[in-house]
Every structure is written in structure tokens, then in C-alpha cells.
Backbone as XML, in Angstrom:
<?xml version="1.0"?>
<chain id="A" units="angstrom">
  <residue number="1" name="UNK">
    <atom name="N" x="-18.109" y="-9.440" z="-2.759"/>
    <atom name="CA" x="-17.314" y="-8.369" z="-2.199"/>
    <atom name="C" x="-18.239" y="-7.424" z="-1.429"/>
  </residue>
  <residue number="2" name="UNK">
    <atom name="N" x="-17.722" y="-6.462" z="-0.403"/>
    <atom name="CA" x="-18.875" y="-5.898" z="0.327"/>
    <atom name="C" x="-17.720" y="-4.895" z="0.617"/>
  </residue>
  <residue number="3" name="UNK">
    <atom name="N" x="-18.361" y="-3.702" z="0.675"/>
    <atom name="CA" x="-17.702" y="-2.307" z="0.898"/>
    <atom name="C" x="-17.020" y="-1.998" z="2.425"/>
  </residue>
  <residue number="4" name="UNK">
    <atom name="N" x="-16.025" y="-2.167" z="2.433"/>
    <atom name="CA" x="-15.187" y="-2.048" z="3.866"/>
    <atom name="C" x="-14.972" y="-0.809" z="4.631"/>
  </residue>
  <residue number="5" name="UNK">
    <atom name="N" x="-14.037" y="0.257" z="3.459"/>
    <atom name="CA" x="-14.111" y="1.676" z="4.008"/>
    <atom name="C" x="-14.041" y="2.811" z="2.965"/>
  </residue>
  <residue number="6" name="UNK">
    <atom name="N" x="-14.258" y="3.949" z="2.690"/>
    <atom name="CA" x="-13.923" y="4.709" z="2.032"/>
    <atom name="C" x="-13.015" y="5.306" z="2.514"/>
  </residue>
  <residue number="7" name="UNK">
    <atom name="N" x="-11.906" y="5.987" z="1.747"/>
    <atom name="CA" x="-10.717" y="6.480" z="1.841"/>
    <atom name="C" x="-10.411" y="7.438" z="0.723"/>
  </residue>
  <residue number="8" name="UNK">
    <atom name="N" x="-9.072" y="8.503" z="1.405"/>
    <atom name="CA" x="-8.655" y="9.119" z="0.436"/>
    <atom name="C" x="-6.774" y="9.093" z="0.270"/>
  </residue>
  <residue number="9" name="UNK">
    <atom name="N" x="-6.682" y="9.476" z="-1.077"/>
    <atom name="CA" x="-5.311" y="9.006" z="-1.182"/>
    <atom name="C" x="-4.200" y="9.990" z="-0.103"/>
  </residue>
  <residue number="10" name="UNK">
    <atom name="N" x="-3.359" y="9.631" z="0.242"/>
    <atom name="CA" x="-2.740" y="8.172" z="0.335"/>
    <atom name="C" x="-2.933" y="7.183" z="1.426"/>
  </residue>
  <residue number="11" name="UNK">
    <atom name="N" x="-3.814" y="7.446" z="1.858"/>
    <atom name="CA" x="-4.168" y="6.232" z="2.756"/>
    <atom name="C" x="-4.756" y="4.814" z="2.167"/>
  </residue>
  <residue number="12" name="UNK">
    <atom name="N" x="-5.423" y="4.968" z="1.261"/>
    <atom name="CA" x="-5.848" y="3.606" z="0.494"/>
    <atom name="C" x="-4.526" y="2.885" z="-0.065"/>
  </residue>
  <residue number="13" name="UNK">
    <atom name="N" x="-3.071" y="3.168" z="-0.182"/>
    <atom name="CA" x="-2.252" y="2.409" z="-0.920"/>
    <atom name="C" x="-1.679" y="1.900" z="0.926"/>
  </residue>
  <residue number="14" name="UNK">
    <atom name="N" x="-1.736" y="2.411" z="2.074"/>
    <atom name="CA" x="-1.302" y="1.948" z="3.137"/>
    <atom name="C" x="-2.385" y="0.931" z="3.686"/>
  </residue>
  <residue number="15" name="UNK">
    <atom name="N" x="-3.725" y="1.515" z="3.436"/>
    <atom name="CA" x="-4.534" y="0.163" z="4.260"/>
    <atom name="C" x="-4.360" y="-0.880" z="3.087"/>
  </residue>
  <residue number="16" name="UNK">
    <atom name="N" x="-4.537" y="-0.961" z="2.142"/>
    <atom name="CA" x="-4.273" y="-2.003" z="1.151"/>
    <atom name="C" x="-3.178" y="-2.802" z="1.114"/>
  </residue>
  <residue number="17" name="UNK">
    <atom name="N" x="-2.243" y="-2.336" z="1.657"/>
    <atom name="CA" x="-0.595" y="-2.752" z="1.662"/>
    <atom name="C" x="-1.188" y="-4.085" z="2.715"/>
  </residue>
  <residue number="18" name="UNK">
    <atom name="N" x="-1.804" y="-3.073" z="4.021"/>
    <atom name="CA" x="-1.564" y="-3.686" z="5.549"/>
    <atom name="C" x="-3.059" y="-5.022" z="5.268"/>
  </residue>
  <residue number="19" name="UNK">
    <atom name="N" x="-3.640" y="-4.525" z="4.598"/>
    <atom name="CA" x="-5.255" y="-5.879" z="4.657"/>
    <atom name="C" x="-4.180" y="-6.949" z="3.261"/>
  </residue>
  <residue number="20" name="UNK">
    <atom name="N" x="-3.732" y="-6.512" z="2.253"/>
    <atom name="CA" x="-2.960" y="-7.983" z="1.621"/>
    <atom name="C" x="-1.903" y="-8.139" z="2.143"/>
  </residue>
  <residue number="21" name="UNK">
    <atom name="N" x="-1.193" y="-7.750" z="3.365"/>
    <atom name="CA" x="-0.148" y="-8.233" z="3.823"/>
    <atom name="C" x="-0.642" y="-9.428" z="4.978"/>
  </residue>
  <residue number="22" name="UNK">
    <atom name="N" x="-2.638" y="-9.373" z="5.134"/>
    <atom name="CA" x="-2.609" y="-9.743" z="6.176"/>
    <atom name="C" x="-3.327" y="-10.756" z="5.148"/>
  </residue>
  <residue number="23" name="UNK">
    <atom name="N" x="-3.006" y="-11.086" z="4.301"/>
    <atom name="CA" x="-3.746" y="-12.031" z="3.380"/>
    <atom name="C" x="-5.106" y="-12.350" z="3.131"/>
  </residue>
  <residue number="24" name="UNK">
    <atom name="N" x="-5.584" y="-10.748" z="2.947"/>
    <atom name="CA" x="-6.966" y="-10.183" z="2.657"/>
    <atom name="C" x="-7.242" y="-9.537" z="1.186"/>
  </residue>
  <residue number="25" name="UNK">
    <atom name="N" x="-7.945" y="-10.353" z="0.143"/>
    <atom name="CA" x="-7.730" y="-9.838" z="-1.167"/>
    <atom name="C" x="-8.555" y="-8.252" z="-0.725"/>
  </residue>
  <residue number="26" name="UNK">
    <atom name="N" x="-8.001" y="-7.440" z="-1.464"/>
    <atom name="CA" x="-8.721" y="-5.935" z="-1.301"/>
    <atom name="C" x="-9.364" y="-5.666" z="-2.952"/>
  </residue>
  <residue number="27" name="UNK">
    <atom name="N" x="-10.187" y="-4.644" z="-3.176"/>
    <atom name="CA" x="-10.288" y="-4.054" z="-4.906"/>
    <atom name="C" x="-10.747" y="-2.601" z="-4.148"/>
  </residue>
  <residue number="28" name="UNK">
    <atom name="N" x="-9.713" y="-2.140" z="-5.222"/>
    <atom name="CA" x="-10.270" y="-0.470" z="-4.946"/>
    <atom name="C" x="-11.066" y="0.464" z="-5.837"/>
  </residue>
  <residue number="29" name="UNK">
    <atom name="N" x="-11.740" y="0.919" z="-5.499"/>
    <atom name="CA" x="-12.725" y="1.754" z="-6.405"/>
    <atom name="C" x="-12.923" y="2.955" z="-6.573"/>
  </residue>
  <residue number="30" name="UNK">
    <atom name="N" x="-12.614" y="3.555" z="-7.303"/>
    <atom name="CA" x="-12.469" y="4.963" z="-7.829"/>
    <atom name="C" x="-13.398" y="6.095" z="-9.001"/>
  </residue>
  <residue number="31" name="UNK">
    <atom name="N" x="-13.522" y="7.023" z="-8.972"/>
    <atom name="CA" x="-13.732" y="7.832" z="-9.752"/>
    <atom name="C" x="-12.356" y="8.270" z="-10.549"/>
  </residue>
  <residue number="32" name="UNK">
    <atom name="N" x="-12.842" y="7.674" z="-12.145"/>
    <atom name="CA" x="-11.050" y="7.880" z="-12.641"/>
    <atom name="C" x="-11.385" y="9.254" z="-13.395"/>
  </residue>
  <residue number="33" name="UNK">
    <atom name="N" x="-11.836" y="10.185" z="-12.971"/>
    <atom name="CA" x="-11.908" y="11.549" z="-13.012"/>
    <atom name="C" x="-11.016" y="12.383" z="-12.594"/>
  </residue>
  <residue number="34" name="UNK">
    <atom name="N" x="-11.447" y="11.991" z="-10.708"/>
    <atom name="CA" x="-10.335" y="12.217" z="-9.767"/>
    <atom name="C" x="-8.470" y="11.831" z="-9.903"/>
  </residue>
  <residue number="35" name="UNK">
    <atom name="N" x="-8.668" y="10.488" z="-10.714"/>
    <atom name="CA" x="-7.156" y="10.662" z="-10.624"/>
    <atom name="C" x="-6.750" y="10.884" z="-11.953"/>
  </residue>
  <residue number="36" name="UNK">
    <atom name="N" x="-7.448" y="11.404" z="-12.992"/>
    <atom name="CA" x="-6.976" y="12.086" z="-14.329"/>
    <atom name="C" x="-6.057" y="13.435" z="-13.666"/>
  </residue>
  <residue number="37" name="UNK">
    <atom name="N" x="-7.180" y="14.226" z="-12.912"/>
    <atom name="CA" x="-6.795" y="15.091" z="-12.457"/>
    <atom name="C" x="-5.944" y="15.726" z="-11.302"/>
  </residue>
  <residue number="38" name="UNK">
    <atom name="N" x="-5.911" y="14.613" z="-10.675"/>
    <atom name="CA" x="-5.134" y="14.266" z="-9.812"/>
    <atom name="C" x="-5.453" y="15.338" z="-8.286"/>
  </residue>
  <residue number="39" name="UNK">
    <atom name="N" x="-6.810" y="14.573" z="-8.157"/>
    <atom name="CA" x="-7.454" y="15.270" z="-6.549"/>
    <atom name="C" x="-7.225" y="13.900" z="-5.572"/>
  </residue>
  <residue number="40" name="UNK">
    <atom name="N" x="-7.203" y="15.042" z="-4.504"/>
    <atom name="CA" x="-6.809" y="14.214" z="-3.374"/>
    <atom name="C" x="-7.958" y="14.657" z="-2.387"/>
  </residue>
  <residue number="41" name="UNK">
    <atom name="N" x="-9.031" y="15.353" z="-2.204"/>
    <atom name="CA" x="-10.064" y="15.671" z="-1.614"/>
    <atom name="C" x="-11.244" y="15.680" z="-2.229"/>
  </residue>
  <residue number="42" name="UNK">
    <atom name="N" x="-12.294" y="15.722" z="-1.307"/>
    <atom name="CA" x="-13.615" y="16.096" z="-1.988"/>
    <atom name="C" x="-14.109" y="14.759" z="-2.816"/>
  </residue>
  <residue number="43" name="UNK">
    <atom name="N" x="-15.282" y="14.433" z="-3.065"/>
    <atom name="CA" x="-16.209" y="13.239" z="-3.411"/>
    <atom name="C" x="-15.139" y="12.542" z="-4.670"/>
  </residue>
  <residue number="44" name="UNK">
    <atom name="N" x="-14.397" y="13.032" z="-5.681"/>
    <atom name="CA" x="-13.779" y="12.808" z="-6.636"/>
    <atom name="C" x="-12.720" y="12.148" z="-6.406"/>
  </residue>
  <residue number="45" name="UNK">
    <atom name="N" x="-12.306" y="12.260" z="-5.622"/>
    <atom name="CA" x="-10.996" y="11.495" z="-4.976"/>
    <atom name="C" x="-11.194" y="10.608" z="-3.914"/>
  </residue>
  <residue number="46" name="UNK">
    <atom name="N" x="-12.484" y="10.165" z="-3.420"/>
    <atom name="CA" x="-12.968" y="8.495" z="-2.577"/>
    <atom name="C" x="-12.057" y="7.382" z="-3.528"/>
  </residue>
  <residue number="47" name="UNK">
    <atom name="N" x="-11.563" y="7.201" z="-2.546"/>
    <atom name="CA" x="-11.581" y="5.524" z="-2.990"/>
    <atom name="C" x="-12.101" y="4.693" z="-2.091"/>
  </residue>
  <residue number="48" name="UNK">
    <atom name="N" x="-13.140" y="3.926" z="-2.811"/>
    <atom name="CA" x="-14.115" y="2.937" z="-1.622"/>
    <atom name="C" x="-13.079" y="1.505" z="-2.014"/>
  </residue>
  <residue number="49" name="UNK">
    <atom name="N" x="-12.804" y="0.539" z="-0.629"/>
    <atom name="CA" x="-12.230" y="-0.517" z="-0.216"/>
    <atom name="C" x="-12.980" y="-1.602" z="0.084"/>
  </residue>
  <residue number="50" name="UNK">
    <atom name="N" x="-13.214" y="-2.428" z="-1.062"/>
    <atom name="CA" x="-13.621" y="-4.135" z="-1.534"/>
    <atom name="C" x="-13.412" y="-4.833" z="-0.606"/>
  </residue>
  <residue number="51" name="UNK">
    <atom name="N" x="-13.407" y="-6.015" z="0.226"/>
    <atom name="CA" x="-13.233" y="-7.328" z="0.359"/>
    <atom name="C" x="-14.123" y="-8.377" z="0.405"/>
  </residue>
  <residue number="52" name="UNK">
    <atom name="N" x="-13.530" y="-9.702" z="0.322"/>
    <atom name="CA" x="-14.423" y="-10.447" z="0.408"/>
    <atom name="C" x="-15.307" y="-10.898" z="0.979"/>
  </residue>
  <residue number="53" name="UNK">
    <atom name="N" x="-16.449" y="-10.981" z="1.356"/>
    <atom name="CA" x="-17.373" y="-10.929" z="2.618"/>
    <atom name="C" x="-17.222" y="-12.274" z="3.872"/>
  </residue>
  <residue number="54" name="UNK">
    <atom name="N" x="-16.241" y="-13.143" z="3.141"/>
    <atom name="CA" x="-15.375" y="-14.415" z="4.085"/>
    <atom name="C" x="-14.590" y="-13.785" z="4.565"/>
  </residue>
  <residue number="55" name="UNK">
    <atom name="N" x="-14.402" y="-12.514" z="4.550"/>
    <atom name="CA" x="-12.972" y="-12.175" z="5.024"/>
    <atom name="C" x="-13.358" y="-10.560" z="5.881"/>
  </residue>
  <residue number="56" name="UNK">
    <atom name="N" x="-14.289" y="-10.054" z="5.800"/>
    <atom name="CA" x="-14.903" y="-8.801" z="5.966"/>
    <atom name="C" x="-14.851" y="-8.581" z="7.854"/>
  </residue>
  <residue number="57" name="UNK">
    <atom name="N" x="-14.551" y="-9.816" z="7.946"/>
    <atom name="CA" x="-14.985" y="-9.589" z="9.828"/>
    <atom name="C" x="-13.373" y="-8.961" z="10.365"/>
  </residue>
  <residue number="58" name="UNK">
    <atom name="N" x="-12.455" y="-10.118" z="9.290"/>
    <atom name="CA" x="-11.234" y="-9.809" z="9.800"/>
    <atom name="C" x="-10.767" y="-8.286" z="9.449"/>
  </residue>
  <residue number="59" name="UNK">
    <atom name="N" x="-10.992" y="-8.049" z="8.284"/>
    <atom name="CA" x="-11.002" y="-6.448" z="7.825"/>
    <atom name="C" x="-10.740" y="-5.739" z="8.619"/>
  </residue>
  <residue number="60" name="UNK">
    <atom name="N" x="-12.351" y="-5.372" z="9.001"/>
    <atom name="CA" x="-12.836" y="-4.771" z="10.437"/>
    <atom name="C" x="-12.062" y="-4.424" z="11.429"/>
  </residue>
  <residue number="61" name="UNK">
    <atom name="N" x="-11.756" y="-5.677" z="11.579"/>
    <atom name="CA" x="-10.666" y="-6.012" z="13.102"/>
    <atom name="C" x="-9.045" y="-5.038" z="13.071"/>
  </residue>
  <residue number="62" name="UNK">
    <atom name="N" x="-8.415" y="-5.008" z="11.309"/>
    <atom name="CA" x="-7.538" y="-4.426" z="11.452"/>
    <atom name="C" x="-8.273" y="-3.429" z="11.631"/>
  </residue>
  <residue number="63" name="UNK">
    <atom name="N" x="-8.935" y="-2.515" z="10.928"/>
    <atom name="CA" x="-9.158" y="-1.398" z="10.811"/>
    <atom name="C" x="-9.145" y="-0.593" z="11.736"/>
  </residue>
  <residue number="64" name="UNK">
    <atom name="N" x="-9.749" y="-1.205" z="12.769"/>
    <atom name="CA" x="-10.372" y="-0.805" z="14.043"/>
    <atom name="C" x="-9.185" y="-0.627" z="14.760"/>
  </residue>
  <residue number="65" name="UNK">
    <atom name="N" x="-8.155" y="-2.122" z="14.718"/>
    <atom name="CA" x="-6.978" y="-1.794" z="15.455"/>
    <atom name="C" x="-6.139" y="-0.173" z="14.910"/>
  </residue>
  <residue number="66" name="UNK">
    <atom name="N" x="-5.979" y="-0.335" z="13.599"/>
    <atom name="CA" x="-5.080" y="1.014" z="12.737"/>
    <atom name="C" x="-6.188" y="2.517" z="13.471"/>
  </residue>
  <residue number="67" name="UNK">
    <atom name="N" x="-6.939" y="2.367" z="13.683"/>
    <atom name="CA" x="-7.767" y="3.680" z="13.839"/>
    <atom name="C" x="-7.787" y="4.001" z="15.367"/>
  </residue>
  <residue number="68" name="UNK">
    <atom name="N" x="-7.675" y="2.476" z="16.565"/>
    <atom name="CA" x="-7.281" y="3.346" z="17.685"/>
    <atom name="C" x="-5.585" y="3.491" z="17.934"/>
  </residue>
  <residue number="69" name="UNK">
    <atom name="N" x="-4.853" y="3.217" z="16.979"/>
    <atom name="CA" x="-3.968" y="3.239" z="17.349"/>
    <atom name="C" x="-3.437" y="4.785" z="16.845"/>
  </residue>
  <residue number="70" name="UNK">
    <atom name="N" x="-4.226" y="5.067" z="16.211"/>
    <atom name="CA" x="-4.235" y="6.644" z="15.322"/>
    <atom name="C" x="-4.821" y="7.409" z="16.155"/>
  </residue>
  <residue number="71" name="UNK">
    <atom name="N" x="-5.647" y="7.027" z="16.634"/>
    <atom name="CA" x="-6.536" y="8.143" z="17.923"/>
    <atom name="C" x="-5.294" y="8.126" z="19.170"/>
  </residue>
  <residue number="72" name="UNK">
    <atom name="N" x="-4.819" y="6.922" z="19.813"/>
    <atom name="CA" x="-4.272" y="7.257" z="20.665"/>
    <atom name="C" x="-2.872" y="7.717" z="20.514"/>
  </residue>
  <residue number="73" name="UNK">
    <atom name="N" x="-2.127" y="7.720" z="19.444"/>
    <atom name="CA" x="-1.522" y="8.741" z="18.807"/>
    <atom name="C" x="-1.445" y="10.410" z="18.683"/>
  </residue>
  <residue number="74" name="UNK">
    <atom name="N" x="-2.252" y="10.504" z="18.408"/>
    <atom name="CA" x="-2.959" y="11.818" z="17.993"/>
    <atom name="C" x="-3.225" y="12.431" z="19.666"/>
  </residue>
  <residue number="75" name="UNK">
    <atom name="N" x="-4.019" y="11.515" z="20.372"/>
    <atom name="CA" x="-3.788" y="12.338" z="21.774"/>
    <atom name="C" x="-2.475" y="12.776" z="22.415"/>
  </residue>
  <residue number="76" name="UNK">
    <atom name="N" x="-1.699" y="11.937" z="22.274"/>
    <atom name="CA" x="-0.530" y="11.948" z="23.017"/>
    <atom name="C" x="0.116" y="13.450" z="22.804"/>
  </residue>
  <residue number="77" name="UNK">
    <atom name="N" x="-0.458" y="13.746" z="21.102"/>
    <atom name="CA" x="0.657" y="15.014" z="20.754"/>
    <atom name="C" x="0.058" y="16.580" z="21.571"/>
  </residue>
  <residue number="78" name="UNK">
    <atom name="N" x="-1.146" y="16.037" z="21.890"/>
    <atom name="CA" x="-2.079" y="17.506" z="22.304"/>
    <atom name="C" x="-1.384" y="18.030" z="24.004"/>
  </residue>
</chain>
């Protein structure tokens, strides 16, 4: 497994949805501190995103797609 992205909630239950929908095993990793307490910011509330390193290129590829499609989003509203 090799570390893909760090994230904070709720975005880790959406990229996770979208990388095993794309038939990419994911594991998520947490500080279960953070969600005793239930933070959503700050180092306590990372969740770092697993995959398999056979599969790590394709990852990428969504990611990259979900992130300009979020940037060019985000311009449009300015």
C-alpha cells in the first residue's frame, strides 16, 4: 500500500466512494482521537488514503481529474 492523499472529513468518505467505485481498493487512516472527539480540522482529524501501489498510478489520475475539476469550479464563482 503507498500513501495517496491526506484528507479531512468529509471528503475522505467522497474520494473513497469515487476510487472503490472505480475499482480501487482504498484503507483509511486515522487518528482515533480525532474521531472520539469528533474534529474535523487540524493534524487530529487527517485521514491519510491507502492504495495499492498496482493501482496508485490510476489513483492519481482520478484525483487529479476531481481537483481540476474543483479548481475550475471554484473559478467560475469569482
Amino acid at each position: 500500500m503507498v500513501h495517496l492523499i491526506t484528507v479531512y472529513p468529509p471528503e475522505d468518505l467522497f474520494l473513497e466512494d469515487v476510487l472503490k467505485q472505480a475499482g480501487i481498493s482504498v484503507i483509511k487512516i486515522r487518528e482515533a482521537i480525532g474521531t472520539v472527539h469528533g474534529l474535523s480540522i487540524g493534524p487530529l482529524a487527517e485521514i491519510k488514503l491507502y492504495v495499492p501501489k498496482a493501482q496508485e498510478q490510476a489513483a492519481n489520475e482520478i484525483i487529479r481529474d476531481i481537483e481540476k475539476f474543483s479548481i475550475c469550479n471554484n473559478n467560475e464563482s469569482d
